[in-house]
C-alpha positions in Angstrom: 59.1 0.6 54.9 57.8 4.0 53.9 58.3 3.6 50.2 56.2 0.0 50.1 53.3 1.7 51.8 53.6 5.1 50.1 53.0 2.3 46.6 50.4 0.5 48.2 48.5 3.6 49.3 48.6 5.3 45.7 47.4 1.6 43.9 44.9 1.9 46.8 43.9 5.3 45.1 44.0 4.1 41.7 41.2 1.2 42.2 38.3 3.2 42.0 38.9 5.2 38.7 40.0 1.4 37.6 36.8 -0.4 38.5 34.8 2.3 37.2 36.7 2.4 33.6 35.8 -1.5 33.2 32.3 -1.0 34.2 31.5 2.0 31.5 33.7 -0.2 29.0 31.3 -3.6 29.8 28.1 -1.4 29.4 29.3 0.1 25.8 30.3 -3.3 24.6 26.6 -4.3 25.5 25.0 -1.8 23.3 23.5 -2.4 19.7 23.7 0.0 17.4 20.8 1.6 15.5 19.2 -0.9 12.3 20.2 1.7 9.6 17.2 2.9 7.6 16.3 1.2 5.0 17.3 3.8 1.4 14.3 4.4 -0.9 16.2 6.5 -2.8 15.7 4.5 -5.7 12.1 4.9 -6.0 10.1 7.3 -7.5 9.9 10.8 -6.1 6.3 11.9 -5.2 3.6 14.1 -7.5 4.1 17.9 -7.0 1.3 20.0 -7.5 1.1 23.3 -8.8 1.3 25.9 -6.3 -1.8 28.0 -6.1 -4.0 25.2 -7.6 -6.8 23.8 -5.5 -5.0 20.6 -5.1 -1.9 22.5 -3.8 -3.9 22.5 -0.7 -4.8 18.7 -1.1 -8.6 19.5 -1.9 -10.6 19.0 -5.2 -12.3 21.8 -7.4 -15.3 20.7 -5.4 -13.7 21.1 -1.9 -12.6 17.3 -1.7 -9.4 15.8 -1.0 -10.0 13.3 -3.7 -7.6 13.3 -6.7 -4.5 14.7 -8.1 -5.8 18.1 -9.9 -2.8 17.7 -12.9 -1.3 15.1 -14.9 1.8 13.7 -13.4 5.1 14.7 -15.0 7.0 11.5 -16.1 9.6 11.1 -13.4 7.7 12.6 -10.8 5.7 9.7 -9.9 8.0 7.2 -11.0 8.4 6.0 -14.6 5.2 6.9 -17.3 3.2 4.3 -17.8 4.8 1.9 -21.0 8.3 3.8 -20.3 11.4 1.2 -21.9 14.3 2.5 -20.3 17.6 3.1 -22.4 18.7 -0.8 -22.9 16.0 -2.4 -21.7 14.1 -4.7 -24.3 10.3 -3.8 -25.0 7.8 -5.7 -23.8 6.3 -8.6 -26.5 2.6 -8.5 -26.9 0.2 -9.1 -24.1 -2.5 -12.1 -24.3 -5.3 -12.3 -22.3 -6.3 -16.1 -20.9 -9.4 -17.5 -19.8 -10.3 -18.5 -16.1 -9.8 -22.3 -16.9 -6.5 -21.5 -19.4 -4.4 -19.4 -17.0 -2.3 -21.8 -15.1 1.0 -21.2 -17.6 0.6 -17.9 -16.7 -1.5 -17.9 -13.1 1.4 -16.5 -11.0 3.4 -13.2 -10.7 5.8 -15.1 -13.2 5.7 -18.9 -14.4 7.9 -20.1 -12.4 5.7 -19.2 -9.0 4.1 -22.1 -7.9 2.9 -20.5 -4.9 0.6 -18.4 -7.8 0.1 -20.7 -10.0 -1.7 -23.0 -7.7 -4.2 -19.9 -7.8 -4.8 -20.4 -11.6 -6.9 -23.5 -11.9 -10.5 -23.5 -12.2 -12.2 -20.2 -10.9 -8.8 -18.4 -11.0 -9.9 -17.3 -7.5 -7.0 -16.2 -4.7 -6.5 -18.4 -2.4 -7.2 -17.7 0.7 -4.2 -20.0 2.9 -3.4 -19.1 6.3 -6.4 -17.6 7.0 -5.8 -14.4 5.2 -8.6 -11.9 4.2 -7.7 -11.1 0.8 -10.2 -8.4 -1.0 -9.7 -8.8 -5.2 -11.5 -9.1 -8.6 -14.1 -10.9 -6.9 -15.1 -9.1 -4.4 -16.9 -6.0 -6.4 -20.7 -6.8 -6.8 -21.8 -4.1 -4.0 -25.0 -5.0 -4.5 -25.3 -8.0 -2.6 -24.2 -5.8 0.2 -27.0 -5.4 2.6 -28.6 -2.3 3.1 -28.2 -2.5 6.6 -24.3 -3.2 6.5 -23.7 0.1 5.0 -26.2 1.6 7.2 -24.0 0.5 9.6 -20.5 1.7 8.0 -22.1 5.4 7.3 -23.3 5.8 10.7 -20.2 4.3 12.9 -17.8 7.2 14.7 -14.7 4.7 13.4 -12.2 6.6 11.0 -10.4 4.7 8.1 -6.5 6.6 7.7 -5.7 6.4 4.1 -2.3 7.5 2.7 -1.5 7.4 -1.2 -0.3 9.4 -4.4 -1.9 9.2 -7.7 -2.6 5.4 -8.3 -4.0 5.1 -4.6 -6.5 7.7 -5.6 -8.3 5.4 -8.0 -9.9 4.5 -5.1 -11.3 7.7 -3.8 -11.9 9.0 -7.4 -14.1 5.8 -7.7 -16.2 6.1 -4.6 -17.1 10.0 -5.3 -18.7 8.3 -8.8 -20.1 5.6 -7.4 -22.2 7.4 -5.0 -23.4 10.0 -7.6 -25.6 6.3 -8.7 -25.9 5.1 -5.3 -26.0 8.1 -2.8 -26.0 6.0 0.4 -22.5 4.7 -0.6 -21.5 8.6 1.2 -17.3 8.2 1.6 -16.3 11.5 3.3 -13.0 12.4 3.0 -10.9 14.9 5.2 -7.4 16.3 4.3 -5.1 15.1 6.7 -8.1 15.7 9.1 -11.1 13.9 10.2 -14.0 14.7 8.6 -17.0 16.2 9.8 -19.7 14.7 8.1 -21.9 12.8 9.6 -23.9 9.8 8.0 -21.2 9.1 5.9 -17.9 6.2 6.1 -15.3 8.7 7.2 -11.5 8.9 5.8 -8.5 10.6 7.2 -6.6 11.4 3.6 -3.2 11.5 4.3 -0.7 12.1 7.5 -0.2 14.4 9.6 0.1 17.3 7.5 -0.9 16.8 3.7 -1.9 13.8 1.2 1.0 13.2 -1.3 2.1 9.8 1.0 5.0 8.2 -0.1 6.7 4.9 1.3 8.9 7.3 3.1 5.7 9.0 4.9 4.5 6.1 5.9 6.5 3.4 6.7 9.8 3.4 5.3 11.9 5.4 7.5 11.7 6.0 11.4 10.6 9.1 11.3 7.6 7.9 8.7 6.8 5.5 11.3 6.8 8.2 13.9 4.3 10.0 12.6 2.0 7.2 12.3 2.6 6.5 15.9 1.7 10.4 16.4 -1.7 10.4 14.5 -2.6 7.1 15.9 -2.2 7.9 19.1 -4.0 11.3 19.1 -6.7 9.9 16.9 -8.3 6.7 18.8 -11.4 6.9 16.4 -9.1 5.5 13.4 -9.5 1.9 13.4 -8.4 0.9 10.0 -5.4 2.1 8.8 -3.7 1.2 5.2 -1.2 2.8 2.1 -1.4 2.1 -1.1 2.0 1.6 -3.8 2.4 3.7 -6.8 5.0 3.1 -9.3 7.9 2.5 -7.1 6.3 -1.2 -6.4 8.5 -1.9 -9.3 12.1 -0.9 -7.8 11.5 -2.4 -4.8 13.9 -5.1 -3.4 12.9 -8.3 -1.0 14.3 -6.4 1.8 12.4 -3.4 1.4 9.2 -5.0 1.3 10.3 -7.6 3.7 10.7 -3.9 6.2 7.5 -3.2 4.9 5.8 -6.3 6.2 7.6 -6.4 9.1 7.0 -3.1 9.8 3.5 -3.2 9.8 3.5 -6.2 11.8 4.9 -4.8 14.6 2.5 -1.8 14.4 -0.2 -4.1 14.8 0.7 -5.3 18.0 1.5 -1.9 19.0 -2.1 -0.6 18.1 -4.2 -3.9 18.5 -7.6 -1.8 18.2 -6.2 -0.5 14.2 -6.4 -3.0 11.4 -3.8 -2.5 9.1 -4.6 -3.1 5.3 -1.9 -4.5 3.8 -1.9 -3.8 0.1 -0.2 -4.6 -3.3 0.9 -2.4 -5.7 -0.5 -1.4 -9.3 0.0 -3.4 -12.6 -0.1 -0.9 -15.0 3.6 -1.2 -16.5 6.1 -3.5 -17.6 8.6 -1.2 -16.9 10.8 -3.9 -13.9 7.8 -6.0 -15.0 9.0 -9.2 -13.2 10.3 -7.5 -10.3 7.1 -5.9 -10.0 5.1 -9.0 -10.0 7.4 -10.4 -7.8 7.2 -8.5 -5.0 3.8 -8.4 -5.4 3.6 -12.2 -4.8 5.9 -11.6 -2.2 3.2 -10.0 -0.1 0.4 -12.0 -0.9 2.7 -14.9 0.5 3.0 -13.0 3.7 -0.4 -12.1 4.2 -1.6 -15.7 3.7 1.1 -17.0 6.2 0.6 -14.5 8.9 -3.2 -13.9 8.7 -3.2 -10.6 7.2 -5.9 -8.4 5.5 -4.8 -7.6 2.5 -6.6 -5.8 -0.6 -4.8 -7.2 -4.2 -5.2 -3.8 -6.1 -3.1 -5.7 -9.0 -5.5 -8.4 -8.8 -7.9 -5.8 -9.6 -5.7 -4.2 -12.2 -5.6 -7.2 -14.6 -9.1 -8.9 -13.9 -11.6 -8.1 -16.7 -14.5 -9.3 -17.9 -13.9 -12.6 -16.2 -10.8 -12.9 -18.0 -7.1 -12.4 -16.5 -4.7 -10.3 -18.5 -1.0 -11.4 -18.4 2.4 -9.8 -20.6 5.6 -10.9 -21.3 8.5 -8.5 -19.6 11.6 -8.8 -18.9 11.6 -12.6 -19.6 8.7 -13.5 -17.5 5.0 -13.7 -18.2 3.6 -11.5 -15.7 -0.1 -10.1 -14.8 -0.6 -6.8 -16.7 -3.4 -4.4 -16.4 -6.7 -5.7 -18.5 -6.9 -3.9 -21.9 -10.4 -2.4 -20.5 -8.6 -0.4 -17.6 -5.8 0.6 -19.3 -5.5 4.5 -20.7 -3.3 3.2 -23.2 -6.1 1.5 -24.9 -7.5 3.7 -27.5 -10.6 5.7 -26.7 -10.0 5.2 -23.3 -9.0 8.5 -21.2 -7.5 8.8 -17.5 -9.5 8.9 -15.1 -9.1 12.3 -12.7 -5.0 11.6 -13.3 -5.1 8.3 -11.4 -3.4 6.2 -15.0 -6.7 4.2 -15.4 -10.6 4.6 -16.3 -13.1 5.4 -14.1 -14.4 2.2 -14.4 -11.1 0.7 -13.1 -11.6 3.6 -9.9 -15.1 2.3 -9.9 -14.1 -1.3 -9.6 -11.2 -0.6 -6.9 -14.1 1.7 -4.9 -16.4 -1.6 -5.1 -13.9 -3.8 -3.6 -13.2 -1.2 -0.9 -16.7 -0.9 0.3 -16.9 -4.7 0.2 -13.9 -4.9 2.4 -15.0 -2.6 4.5 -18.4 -3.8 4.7 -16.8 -7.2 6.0 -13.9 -5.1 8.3 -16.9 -4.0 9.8 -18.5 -7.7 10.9 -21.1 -7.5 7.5 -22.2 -11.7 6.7 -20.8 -11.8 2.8 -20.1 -14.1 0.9 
């Protein structure tokens, strides 16, 4: 009998390490591994500046953090502007339509129909799902009230603002608009709040300077960390948005599908912050189509999920009342008006952002109207 006990007593010993063994193996087949971050190394690598030169230290000869103080070097901040690629076929020639001609050519390629819906009549977005879109029509500043910006100018609210060169037409814009119409005062701080008072007031950048790519911002987990970070130490930012530069165009549907989604969720995480939703620039046919596409592919997703979103290719291609379109890669395709464009001669760029300064003006006009009704203002 002493050998059957002496077996049951070291079985008896062996349970526990046994029971624990399945326990830790149930718990590790439970856990989910990591989403792997989406790769942007296919886009564009940001602007870099000079060092030594004022806008080394993200401010403008003048003190502002405004502009890009140099011309970008092509491959810097993506492809230069009207840049064929080895093997790709140039683009044909552009053609501008009418309001009430567009609808061949009314969405970000012909065969949208989401977009070409939007090309009848006044050629106005539409405005489904209860989006707040902010485009070509949405520039006379004059109709807004005196008292509305009143109210913007003297409100302790911060707008956070991250971009490269193209997102700057905005910035570049306001500082000439108010030199005509001083109580349109933007302030804008380098990756700081601004002191000024009396004035609409702009974080410029993250947490630590201004050149704000996708991977700054939104697409990576640490990007996203940081938002979280200046968010959370900075309660008086209440609108919060990033604008596209070239690499709109290499984008995939999954990466701005994790773009969308990703500011989504931030919303609901910081329910007091309106995120602005934006599309990117259309100022090349270099990936034309895709371009376009993904484009559309925002504006589709801000309409369906109540979004606010401000169409900066919209306000690329809109010019005197007319909507400029080009052919590329196949596809006819919303291009930059003529007007705007620095490849139009006797046109120059703008303070380095690729476009005039009445293109910055016009992207300035539609950001104070936005704000304006961000901030409660009765517009139209």
């Amino acid at each position: 009998m002493r050998e059957p006990m002496s077996a049951l007593r070291a079985a008896r010993a062996l349970l526990p390490a046994l029971t624990l063994s399945l326990l830790l193996g149930c718990q590790d087949s439970r856990r989910v591994p990591p989403p792997p971050e989406a790769s942007q190394g296919d886009g564009p690598s940001p602007r870099t500046e000079p060092q030594g030169s004022p806008q080394a230290a993200g401010r403008g000869p003048d003190g502002e953090a405004v502009v890009p103080s140099k011309p970008p070097v092509p491959g810097e901040d993506g492809p230069p502007p009207g840049a064929t690629p080895p093997g790709a076929t140039p683009p044909a020639s552009p053609a501008s339509q009418a309001p009430g001609a567009q609808g061949a050519v009314a969405g970000a390629t012909a065969g949208t129909a989401a977009a070409a819906q939007a090309g009848g009549g006044t050629g106005a977005a539409p405005q489904a799902g209860g989006a707040r879109v902010f485009d070509h029509r949405h520039t006379d500043i004059d109709r807004i009230p005196a008292k509305c910006i009143q109210a913007l100018t003297s409100s302790p609210n911060v707008i956070h603002y991250g971009h490269r060169s193209h997102g700057a037409q905005i910035l570049a814009g306001a500082k000439a608009l108010k030199a005509s119409k001083p109580a349109l005062n933007l302030a804008v701080g380098y990756a700081s709040v601004p002191h000024d008072t009396n004035a609409l007031r702009m974080w410029d950048g993250m947490l630590k300077d201004n050149a704000v790519k996708a991977e700054n911002y939104w697409a990576t987990d640490a990007a996203v960390a940081d938002l979280r970070t200046l968010l959370k130490g900075h309660p008086e930012i209440r609108t919060s948005m990033w604008a596209w530069s070239y690499e709109i165009a290499q984008q995939s549907q999954e990466q701005i599908q994790r773009y969308l989604t990703t500011l989504s969720a931030l919303e609901k995480e910081f329910p007091k912050v309106t995120f602005v939703y934006m599309t990117g620039p259309g100022d090349d046919t270099y990936n034309g189509k895709n371009r376009a596409e993904r484009n559309q592919q925002i504006r589709d997703y801000c309409q369906a999920n109540h979004k606010v979103l401000y169409d900066f290719e919209d306000l690329d291609v809109w010019g005197d009342g007319k909507r400029h379109t080009a052919t590329a890669d196949g596809a006819v395709i919303p291009m930059q008006h003529p007007k705007f464009s620095v490849k139009t001669p006797g046109n120059t760029d703008y303070q380095w952002t690729h476009a005039t300064q009445e293109s910055s003006e016009t992207k300035a006009r539609a950001f104070w109207w936005m704000m304006a009704k961000l901030n409660g203002c009765e517009l139209p």
